[in-house]
C-alpha positions in Angstrom: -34.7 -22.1 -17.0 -31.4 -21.9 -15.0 -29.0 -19.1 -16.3 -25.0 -18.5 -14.9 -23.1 -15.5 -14.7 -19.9 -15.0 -13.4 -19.1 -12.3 -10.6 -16.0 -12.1 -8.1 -15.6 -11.6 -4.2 -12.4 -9.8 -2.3 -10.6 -12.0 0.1 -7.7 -9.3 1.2 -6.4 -8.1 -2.2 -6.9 -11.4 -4.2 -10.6 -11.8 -6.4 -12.2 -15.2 -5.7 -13.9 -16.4 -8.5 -18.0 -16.2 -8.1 -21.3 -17.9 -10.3 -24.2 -15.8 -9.7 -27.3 -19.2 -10.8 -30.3 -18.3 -11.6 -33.3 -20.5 -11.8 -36.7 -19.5 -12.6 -39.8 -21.5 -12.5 -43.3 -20.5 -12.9 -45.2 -22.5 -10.1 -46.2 -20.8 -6.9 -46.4 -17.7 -6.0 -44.3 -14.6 -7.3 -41.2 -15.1 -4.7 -37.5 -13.8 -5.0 -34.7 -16.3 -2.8 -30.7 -15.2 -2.5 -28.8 -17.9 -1.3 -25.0 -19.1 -1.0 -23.6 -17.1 2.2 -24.7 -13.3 1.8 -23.8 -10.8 4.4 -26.7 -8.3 4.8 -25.8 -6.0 1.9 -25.8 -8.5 -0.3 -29.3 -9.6 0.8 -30.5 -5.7 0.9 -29.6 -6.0 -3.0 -32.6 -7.5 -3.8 -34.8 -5.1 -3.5 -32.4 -2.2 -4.9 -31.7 -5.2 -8.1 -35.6 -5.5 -8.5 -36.4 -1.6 -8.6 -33.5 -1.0 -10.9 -35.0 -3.5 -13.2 -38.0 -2.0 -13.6 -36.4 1.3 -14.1 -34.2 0.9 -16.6 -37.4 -0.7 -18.6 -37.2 -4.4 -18.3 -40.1 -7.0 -16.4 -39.3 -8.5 -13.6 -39.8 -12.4 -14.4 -42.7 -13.7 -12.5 -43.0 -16.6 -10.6 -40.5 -18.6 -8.8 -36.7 -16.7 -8.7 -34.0 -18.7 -6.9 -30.5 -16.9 -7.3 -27.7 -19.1 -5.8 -24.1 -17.5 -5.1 -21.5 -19.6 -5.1 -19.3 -21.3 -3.7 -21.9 -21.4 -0.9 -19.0 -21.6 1.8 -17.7 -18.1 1.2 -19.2 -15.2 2.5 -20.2 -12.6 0.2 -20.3 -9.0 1.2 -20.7 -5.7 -0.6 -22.8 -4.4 -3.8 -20.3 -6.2 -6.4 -23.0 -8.8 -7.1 -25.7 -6.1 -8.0 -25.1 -5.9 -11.8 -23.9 -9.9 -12.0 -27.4 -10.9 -10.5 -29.6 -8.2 -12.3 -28.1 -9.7 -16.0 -28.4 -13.2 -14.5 -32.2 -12.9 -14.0 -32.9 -10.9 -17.1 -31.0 -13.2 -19.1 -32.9 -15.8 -17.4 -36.4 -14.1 -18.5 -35.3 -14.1 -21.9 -34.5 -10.1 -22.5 -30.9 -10.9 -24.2 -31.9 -10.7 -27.9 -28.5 -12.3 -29.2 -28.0 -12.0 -32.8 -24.9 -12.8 -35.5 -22.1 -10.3 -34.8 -23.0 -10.3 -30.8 -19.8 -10.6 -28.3 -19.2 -13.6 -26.4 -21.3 -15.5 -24.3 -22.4 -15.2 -20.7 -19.6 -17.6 -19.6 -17.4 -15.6 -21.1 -17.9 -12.2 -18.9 -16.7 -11.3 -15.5 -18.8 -8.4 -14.3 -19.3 -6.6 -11.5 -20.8 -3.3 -10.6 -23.5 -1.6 -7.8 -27.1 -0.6 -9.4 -28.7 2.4 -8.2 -32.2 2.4 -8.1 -32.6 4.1 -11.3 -30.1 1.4 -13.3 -27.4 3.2 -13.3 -23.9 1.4 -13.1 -21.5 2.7 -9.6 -18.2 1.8 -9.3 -16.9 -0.7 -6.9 -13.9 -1.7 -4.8 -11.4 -4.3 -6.3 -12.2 -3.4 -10.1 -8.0 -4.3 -11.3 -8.5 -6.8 -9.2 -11.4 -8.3 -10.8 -9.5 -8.0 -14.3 -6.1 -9.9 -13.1 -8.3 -12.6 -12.5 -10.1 -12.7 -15.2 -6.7 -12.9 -17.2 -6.1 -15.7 -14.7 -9.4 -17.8 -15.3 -9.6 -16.9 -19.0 -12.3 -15.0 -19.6 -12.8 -12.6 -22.7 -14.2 -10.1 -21.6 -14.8 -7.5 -18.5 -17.6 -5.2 -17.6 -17.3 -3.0 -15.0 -19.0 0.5 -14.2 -17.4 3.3 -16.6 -15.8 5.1 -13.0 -14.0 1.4 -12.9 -12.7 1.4 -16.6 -9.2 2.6 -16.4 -8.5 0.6 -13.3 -9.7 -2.9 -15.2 -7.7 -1.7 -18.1 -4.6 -1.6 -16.9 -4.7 -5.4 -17.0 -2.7 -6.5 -20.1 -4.4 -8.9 -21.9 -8.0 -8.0 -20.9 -10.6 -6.2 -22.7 -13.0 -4.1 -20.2 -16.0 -2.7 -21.1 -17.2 0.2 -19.1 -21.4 1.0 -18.7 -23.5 4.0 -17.3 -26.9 1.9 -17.1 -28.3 -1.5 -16.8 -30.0 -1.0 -19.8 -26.7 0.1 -21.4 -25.0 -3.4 -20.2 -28.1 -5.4 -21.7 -27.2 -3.7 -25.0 -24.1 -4.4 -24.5 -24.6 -7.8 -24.1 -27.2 -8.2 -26.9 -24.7 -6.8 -29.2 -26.6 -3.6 -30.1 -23.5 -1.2 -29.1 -19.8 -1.0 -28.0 -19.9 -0.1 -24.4 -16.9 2.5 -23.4 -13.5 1.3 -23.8 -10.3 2.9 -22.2 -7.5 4.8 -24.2 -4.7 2.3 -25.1 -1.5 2.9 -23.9 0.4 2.8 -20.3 0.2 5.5 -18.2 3.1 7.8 -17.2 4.7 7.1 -14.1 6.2 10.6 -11.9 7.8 11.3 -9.1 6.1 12.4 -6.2 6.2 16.2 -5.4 5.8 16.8 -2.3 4.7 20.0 -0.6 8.1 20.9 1.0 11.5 20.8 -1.1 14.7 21.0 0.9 15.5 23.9 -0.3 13.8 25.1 2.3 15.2 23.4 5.1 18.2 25.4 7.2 21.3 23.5 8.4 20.9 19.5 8.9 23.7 18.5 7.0 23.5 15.3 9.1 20.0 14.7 8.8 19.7 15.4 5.0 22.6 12.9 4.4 20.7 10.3 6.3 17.3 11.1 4.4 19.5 10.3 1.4 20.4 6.8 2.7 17.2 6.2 3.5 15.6 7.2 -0.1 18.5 5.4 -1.5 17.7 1.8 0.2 14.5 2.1 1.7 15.9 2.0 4.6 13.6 2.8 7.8 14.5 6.0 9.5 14.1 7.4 13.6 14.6 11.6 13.9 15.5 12.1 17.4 15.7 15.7 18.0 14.1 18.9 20.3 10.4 20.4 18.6 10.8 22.7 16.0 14.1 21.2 14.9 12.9 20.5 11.3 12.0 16.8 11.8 8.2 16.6 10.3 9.6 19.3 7.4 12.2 16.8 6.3 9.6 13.7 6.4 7.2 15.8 4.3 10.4 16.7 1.8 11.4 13.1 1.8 9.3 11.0 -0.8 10.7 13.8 -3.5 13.5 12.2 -3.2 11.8 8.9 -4.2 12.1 7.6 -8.1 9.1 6.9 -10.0 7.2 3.9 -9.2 7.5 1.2 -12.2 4.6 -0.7 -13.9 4.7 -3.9 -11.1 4.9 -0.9 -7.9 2.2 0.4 -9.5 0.1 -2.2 -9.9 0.5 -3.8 -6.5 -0.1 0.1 -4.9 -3.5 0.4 -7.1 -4.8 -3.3 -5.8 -4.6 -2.0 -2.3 -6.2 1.2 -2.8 -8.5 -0.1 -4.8 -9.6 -2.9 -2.5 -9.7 -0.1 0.4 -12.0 2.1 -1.5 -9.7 5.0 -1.7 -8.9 5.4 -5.3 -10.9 8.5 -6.8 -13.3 7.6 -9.4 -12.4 7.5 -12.6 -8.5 6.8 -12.1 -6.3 4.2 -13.2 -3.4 2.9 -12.3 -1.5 5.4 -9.6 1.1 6.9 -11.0 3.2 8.1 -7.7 4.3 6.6 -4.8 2.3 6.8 -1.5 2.4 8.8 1.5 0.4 8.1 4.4 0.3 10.2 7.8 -2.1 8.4 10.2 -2.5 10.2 13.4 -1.5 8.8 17.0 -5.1 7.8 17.6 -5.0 5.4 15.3 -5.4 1.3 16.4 -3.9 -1.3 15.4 -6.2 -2.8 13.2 -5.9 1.2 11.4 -2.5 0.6 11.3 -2.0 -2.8 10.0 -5.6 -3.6 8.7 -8.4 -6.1 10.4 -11.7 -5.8 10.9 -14.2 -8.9 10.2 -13.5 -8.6 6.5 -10.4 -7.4 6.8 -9.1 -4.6 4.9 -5.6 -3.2 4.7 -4.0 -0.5 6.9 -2.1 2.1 6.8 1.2 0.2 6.6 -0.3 -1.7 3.4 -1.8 1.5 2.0 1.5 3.1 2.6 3.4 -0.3 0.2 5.6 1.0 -1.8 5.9 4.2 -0.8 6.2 6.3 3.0 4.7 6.0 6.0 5.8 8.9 8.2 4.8 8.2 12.1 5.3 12.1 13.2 5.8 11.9 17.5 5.7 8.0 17.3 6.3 7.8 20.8 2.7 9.1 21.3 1.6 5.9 19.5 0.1 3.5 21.4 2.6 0.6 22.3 -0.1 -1.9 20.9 0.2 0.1 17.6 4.0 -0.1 17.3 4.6 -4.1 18.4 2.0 -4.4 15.6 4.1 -3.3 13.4 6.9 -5.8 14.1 6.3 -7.9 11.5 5.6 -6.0 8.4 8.9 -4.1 8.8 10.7 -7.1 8.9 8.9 -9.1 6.6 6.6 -6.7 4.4 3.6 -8.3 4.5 1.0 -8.3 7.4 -0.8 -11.4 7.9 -4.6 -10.6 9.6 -5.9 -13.8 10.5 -9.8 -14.6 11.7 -12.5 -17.0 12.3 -13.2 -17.5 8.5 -9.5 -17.3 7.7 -6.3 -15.5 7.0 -5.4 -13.1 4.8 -2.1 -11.6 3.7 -1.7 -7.7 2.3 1.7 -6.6 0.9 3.5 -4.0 3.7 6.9 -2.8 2.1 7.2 0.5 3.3 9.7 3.5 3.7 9.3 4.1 7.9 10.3 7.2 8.8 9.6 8.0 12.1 10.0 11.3 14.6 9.9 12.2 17.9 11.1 14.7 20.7 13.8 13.8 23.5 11.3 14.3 26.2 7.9 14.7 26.6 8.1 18.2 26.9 9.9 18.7 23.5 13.8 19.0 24.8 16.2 18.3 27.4 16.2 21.3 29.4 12.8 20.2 31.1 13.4 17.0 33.0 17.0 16.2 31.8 18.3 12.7 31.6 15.3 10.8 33.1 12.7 12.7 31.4 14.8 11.0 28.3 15.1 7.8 30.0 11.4 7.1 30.4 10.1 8.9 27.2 12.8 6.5 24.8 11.0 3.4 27.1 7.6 4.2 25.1 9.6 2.5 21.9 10.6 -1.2 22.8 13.6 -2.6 21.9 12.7 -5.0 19.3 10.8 -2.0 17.7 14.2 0.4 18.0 16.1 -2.8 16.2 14.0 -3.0 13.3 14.4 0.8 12.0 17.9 1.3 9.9 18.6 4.5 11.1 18.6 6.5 14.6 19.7 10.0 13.8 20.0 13.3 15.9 18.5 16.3 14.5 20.0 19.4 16.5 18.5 22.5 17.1 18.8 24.8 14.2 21.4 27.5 15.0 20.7 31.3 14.4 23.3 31.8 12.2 21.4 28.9 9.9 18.3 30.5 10.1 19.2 34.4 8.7 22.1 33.0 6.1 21.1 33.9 2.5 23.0 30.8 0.8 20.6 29.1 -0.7 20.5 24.8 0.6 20.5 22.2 -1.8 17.5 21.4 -3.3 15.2 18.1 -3.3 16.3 18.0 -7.4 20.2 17.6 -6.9 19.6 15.0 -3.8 17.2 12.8 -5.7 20.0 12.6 -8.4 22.4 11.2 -6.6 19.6 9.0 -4.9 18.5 7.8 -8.2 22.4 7.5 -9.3 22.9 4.7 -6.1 19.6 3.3 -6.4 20.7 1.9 -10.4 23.8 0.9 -9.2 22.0 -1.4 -6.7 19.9 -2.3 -9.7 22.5 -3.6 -12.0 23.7 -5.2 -9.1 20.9 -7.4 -7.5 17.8 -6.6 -9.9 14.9 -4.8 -8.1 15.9 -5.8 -4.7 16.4 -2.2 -2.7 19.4 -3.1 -0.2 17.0 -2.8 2.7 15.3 -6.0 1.6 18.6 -8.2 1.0 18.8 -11.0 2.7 21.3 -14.3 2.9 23.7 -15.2 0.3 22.5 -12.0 -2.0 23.4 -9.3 1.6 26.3 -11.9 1.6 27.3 -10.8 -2.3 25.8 -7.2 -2.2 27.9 -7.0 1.5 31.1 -8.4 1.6 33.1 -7.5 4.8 37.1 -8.2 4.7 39.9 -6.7 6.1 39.6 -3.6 8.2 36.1 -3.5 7.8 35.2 -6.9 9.1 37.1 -6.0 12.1 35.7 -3.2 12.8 32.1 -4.6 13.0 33.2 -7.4 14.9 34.1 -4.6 17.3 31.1 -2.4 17.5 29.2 -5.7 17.8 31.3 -6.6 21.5 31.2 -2.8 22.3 27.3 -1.7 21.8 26.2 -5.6 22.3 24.3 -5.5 18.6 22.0 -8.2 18.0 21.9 -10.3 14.7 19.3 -8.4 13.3 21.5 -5.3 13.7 24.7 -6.7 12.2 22.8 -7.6 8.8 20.9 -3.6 9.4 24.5 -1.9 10.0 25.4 -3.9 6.9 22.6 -3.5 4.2 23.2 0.7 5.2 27.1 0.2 4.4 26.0 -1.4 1.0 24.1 2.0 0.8 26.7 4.3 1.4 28.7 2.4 -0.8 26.3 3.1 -3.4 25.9 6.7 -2.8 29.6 6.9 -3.1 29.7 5.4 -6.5 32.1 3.0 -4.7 32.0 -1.4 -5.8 33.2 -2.3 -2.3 32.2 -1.5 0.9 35.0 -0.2 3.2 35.9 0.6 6.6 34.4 4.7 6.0 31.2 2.9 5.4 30.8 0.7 7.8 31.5 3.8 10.2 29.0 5.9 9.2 26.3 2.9 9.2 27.4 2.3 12.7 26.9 6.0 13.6 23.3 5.9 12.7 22.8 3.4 15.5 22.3 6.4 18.0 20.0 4.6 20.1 22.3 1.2 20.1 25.3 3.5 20.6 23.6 5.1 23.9 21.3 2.7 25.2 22.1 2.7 28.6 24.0 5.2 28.9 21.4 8.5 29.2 23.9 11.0 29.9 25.7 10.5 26.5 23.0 10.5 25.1 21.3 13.8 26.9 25.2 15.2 25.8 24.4 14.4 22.4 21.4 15.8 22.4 22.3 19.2 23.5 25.1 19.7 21.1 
């Protein structure tokens, strides 16, 4: 008797489509076979599928058990299949007892789920992902372990069914009981509160306007400034100024966490936006995903939301050219032997580091600068929006009792520009205009025009730069409630090209620094 079920693998964050077969036969001896491309876990599963058979109360079938997983050209890794193969076989052996009322049939289930030995159901890796395609292929129905209920929920248009047991998922099945279902309703999305507000953050007028830009456009950010200046308190205070993620954020942010493992049992969809610290140790493949199935990086895990690089120029140069493309394109493409995959990389970078290697200018002087800024190529420097000086906080800044403007006021006039730039060009942040829509959203004329076509000759700006200086004048357009962007504001976008403005030319940019 030959018996299907269908199960799912990961490729990146999309679900491939999987038929756990199962053919029994009662000649020979009593012999269990997996085939179709399993990695070792899958082939461990056997044993753990066979033990947690007998556990939850059920007979192993005797004789002859082929199980087939395909397609047989794709490898299959992980405990996904577990629960998929465990029905298959007992379905197989005849323990389904399906009577009038039951749910839909076997080809109408996508199911995943790990098996501990004693049946129960464990959660695994890519659950929403296993429900968007099921709403693809068609099927009716989902069943997942109860940890993985809220994140197949959160699928419109598919109904998941959540189990503790094997024996619970037979029932199930047999149409004896319900199974869990998740609470209707979407959830509620928030802004992130993070664990600095810039209320308490002294002086940086300069800096906090920039933060603002950035926050506004999604506009990648370089602090430049001596240690304890205030450059990692800002980044931390930053994604407050972030508006809440909306439904299609939060669904792209969930598939990658959930296909990295690092969602917390139990949750669905995430309801704030990202923020991910990785420490100047971490490799390329850390940073921008890999490994022979790969899995996304930090810069994926970060989509959506902030990525802070705090002394970047520790980073290993490998690390930063790695992250060439996604900042430019906001997707990183990780190709290998059995193929390519692509993960979604549109991130806030915000970046810090000191002068020198020694934290300022007063140790080393100019070329201490010169060969420290050399740690961050050029094609790196071009791709971030903003290169801005943080000074040394004065004393009189420190003792004054005048209370700073809080994170709640500057998100308000963040969120004020950022629907602007909505009405304007849809969901498109300014960062990621490109073409005839920068070409709409920009327009340069006059004075303005002029004045780029100026900076350009004087600082020798490449292409990339022109369309960067002009993205940030669309944002400090914005942030001045202003329809057209004028001369002012292509100024002040030119400004934050500190390291365009002084490249070369270390001694301004060492006076600079010690103003």
């Amino acid at each position: 008797m030959s018996v299907r079920v269908h199960g799912f693998a990961l490729r990146g964050i999309e679900a491939v489509p999987c038929e756990v077969e199962v053919d029994l036969s009662g000649q020979g001896l009593p012999r269990t076979t997996l085939v179709g491309l399993p990695d070792i876990a899958v082939r461990e599963a056997i044993d753990r599928v066979q033990t947690a058979v007998a556990n939850a109360g059920f007979d192993w079938p005797g004789g002859r058990v082929t199980i087939n997983l395909a397609p047989a050209d794709l490898r299959k890794e992980g405990p996904a299949f577990d629960l998929p193969m465990a029905i298959s076989v007992l379905a197989a052996g005849g323990a389904l007892k399906r009577g009038q009322g039951s749910p839909p049939g076997l080809d109408r289930w996508l199911m995943a789920g790990e098996l501990a030995l004693d049946g129960r159901v464990r959660p695994v890796r890519g659950a929403i992902c296993l429900a968007i395609l099921a709403r693809q292929a068609g099927f009716d129905h989902v069943m997942v372990a109860r940890e993985n209920l809220a994140e197949a929920s959160a699928v419109e248009g598919v109904r998941a069914v959540g189990v503790e047991s094997l024996r619970q998922a037979i029932e199930v099945m047999s149409g004896l009981q319900q199974g869990h279902r998740a609470m209707a309703g979407e959830p509620a999305m928030g802004a992130c509160h993070p664990e600095v507000d810039f209320s308490r953050i002294k002086g940086q007028h300069g800096a906090r306007r920039a933060l603002c830009i950035a926050a506004a456009g999604m506009h990648n950010l370089l602090m430049i400034g001596p240690a304890g200046s205030g450059k990692t308190l800002m980044a931390r205070a930053l994604p407050g100024l972030l508006p809440p993620m909306n439904l299609q954020e939060s669904m792209e942010a969930t598939r990658i966490h959930s296909c990295a493992g690092s969602l917390a049992p139990g949750s669905g969809l995430m309801a704030v936006r990202p923020v991910r610290c990785p420490h100047h140790t971490a490799s390329a493949s850390a940073m921008v995903g890999g490994g022979s199935v790969p899995r996304p990086g930090e810069v994926s895990l970060a989509h959506g939301g902030v990525l802070f690089l705090d002394e970047v120029a520790e980073f290993p140069r490998s690390v930063l050219e790695a992250l060439r493309e996604p900042l430019e394109d906001g997707f990183v493409t990780v190709s290998r032997a059995r193929g390519s995959v692509r993960f979604p990389a549109r991130t806030l970078l915000v970046a810090a580091m000191n002068p020198t290697a020694r934290g300022d200018l007063r140790v080393g002087g100019v070329a201490a600068m010169d060969r420290y800024l050399e740690r961050l190529s050029g094609p790196v420097i071009d791709r971030i929006d903003l290169h801005v000086e943080v000074a040394a906080v004065p004393f009189d800044a420190l003792v004054t009792q005048r209370p700073a403007e809080g994170t709640a006021e500057m998100r308000s006039r963040v969120t004020a520009a950022r629907e602007r730039a909505a009405r304007r060009q849809g969901d498109v942040p300014n960062a990621a205009l490109v073409g005839a829509a920068l070409d709409a959203a920009s327009p340069l004329q006059g004075t303005a025009r002029d004045l780029l076509r100026q900076c350009m000759a004087e600082l020798g700006l490449s292409a990339r730069a022109f369309d960067k200086v002009r993205r940030v004048a669309r944002t400090v357009a914005d942030l001045d409630d202003c329809a057209g962007v004028q001369p002012e504001h292509v100024a002040e976008a030119i400004g934050y090209r500190l390291l365009d403005r002084f490249r070369g030319a270390c001694g301004s940019i060492a006076a600079a620094g010690s103003g």
